[in-house]
C-alpha atoms as one frame of an Amber mdcrd trajectory, in Angstrom:
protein
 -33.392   6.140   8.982 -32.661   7.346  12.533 -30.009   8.991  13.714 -28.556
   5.666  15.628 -28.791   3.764  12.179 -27.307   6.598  10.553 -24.151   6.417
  13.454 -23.623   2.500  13.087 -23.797   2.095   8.978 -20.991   5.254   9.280
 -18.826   3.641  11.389 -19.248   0.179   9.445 -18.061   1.846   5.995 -14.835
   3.554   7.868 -13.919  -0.163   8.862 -14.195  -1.306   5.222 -11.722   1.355
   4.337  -9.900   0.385   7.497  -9.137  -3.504   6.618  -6.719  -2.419   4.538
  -4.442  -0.951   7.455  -5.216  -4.176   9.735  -4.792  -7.255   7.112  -1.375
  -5.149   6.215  -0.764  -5.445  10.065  -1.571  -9.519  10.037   1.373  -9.793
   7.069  -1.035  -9.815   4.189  -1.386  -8.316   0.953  -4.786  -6.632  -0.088
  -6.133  -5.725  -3.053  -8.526  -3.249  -2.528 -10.403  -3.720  -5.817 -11.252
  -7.556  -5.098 -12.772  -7.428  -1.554 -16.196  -8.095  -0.904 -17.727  -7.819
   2.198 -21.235  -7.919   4.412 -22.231  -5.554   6.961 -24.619  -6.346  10.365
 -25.505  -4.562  13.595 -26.209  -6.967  16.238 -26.696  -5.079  19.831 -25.294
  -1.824  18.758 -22.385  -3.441  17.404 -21.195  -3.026  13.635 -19.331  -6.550
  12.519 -17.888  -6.887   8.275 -17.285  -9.691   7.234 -14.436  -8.821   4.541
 -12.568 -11.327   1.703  -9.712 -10.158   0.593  -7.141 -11.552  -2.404  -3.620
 -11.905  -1.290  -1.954 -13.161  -4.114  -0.418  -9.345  -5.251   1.799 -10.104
  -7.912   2.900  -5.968  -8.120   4.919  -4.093  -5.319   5.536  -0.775  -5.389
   9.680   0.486  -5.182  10.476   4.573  -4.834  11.287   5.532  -8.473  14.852
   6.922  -7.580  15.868   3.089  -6.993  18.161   2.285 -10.324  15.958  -0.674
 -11.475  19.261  -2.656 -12.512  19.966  -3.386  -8.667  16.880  -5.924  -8.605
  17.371  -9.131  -7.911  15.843 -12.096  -6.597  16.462 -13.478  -2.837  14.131
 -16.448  -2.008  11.226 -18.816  -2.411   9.234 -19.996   0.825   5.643 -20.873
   1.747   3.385 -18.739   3.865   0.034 -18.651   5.085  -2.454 -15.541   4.191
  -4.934 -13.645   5.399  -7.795 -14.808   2.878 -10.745 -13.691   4.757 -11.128
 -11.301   8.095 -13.799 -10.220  10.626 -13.728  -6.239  11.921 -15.882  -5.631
  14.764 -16.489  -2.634  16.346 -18.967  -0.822  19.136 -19.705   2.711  17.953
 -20.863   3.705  21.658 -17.290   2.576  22.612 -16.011   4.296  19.818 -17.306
   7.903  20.641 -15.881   7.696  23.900 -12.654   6.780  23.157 -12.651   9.303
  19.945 -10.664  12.245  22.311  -8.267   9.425  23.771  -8.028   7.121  20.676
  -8.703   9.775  17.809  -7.224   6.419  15.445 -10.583   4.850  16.907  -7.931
   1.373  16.726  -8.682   1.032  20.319 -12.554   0.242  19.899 -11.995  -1.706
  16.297 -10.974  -5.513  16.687  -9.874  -7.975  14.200 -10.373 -11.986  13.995
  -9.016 -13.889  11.058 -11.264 -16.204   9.516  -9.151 -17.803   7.213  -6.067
 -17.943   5.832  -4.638 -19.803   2.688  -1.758 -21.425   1.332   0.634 -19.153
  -1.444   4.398 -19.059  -2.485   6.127 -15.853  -1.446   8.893 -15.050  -4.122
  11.404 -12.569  -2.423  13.389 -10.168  -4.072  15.390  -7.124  -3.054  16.878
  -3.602  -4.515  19.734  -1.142  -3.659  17.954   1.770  -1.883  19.315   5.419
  -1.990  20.879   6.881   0.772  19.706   8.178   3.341  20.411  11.090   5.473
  20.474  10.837   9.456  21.378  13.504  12.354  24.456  11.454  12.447  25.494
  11.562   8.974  24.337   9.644   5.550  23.654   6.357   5.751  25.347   4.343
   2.244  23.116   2.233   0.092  21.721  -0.772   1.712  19.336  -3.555   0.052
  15.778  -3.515   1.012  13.274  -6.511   0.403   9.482  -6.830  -1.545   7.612
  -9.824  -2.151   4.921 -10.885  -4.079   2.917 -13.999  -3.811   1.415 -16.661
  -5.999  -1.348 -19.660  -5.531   1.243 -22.946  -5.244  -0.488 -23.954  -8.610
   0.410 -21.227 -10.507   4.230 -22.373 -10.364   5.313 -24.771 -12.969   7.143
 -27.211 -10.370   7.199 -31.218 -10.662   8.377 -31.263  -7.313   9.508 -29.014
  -3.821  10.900 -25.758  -4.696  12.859 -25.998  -1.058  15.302 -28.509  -2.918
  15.873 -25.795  -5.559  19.090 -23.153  -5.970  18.804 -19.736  -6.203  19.356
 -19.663  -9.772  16.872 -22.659 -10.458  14.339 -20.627  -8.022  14.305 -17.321
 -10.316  14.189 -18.970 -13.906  10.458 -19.469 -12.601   9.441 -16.013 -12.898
  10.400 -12.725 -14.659   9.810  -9.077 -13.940   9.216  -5.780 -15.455   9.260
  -2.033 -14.220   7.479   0.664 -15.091   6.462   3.968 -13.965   2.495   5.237
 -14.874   1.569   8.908 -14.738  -0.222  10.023 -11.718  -2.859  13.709 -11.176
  -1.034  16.426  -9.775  -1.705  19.341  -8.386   1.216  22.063  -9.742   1.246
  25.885 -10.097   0.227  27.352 -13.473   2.782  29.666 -13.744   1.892  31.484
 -17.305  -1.276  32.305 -15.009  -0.146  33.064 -11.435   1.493  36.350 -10.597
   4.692  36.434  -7.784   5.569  39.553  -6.147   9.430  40.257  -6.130  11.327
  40.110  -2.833  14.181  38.328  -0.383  15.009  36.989   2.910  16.017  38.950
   5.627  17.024  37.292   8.846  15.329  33.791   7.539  11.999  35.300   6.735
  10.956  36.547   3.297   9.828  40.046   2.550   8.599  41.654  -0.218   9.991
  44.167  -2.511   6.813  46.316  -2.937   4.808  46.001  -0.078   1.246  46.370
  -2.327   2.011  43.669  -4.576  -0.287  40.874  -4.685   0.876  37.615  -4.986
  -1.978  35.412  -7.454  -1.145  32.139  -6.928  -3.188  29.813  -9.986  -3.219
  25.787 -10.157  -3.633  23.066 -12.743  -3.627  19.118 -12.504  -0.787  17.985
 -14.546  -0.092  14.320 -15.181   3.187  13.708 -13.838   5.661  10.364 -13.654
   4.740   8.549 -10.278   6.978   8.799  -7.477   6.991   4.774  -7.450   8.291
   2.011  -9.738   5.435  -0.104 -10.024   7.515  -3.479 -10.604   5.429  -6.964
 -11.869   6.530  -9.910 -11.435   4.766 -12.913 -13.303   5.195 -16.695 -14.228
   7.855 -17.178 -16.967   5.568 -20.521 -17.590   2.483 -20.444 -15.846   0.469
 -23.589 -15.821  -2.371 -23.573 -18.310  -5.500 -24.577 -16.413  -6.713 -27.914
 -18.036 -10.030 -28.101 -19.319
């Protein structure tokens, strides 16, 4: 494979990783395990063809939110991003890679097709959060997650529908799964003794060596990972 091959497949596999960042820009969800796409170089120029599955019934909440404060907001319908073209000319990218170091400026976009889901709205109390002006109190912040219309157990329009009527539909649950993490093994590392003078730290014995040792640890995520399903999903007739 020459080096030009070698150059265009490259910059073809950064855009698959980069559809992520774009359909998020377009308002829709991706799951990143249920693409599938199809590369080609016509002229010089890489195009993917990439599906995508918007219907994300999991969002993701900083775990220092008191799960309690969740509530639902809203039904409405909205159109997704279902499938997307990314196009881009790697001669046009390595010029632009000292003015655009992104590379967003030689990358475009084109939606192929979109589909029809039910966005299900629902909101949390958010800590608070400090500002050069002071602290800012709790305020409610907003997640959705989205469903195919048949999923939803409705004989008729949800728009005609209360808010209480709305949220018997679904139910959620919380939880928080252990993540890797990088931490200091401390039975193993060695720290040399010392203070801060005049905001920088010095050490009590000048020849001590400081042995810094790490381990991966599985720690509680940062995030609630909160799922929201179908209290009666429709069972798929036969």
């Amino acid at each position: 494979m020459n080096q030009k091959k070698i150059m265009l497949f490259g910059c073809a596999a950064v855009l698959i990783a980069g559809v992520v960042v774009l359909a998020t820009r377009m308002n829709a969800p991706v799951s990143t395990t249920d693409g599938r796409g199809a590369i080609g170089v016509v002229a010089g120029v890489a195009s993917t063809k990439r599906e995508v599955d918007p219907f994300t019934h999991v969002a993701s909440i900083p775990a220092t939110v008191d799960p309690k404060t969740i509530r639902f907001e809203k039904l409405k319908t909205v159109q997704l991003v279902s499938k997307m073209q990314i196009t881009t000319d790697p001669q046009d990218c390595k010029e632009r890679q000292f003015r655009d170091p992104d590379g967003s400026g030689c990358t475009s976009a084109k939606v192929l097709e979109r589909v029809k889901a039910i966005e299900a709205n629902y909101s949390y109390i958010g800590p608070q959060i400090a500002t050069g002006e002071g602290e800012i109190g709790p305020t409610r912040h907003t997640f959705s997650v989205y469903f195919r219309p048949e999923e939803l157990p409705m004989s008729g329009s949800f728009e005609k529908m209360n808010r209480e009527q709305a949220e018997s539909l679904f139910q959620f649950s919380t939880s928080r799964p252990m993540v890797q993490q990088k931490v200091i093994d401390e039975p193993n590392s060695h720290f040399c003794e010392g203070n801060y003078v005049d905001g920088s730290w010095v050490q009590k014995d000048s020849k001590c060596q400081e042995r810094v040792q790490y381990m991966n640890k599985a720690v509680a995520s940062q995030y609630w990972a909160v799922e929201v399903g179908v209290r009666h999903p429709v069972v798929a007739s036969r």
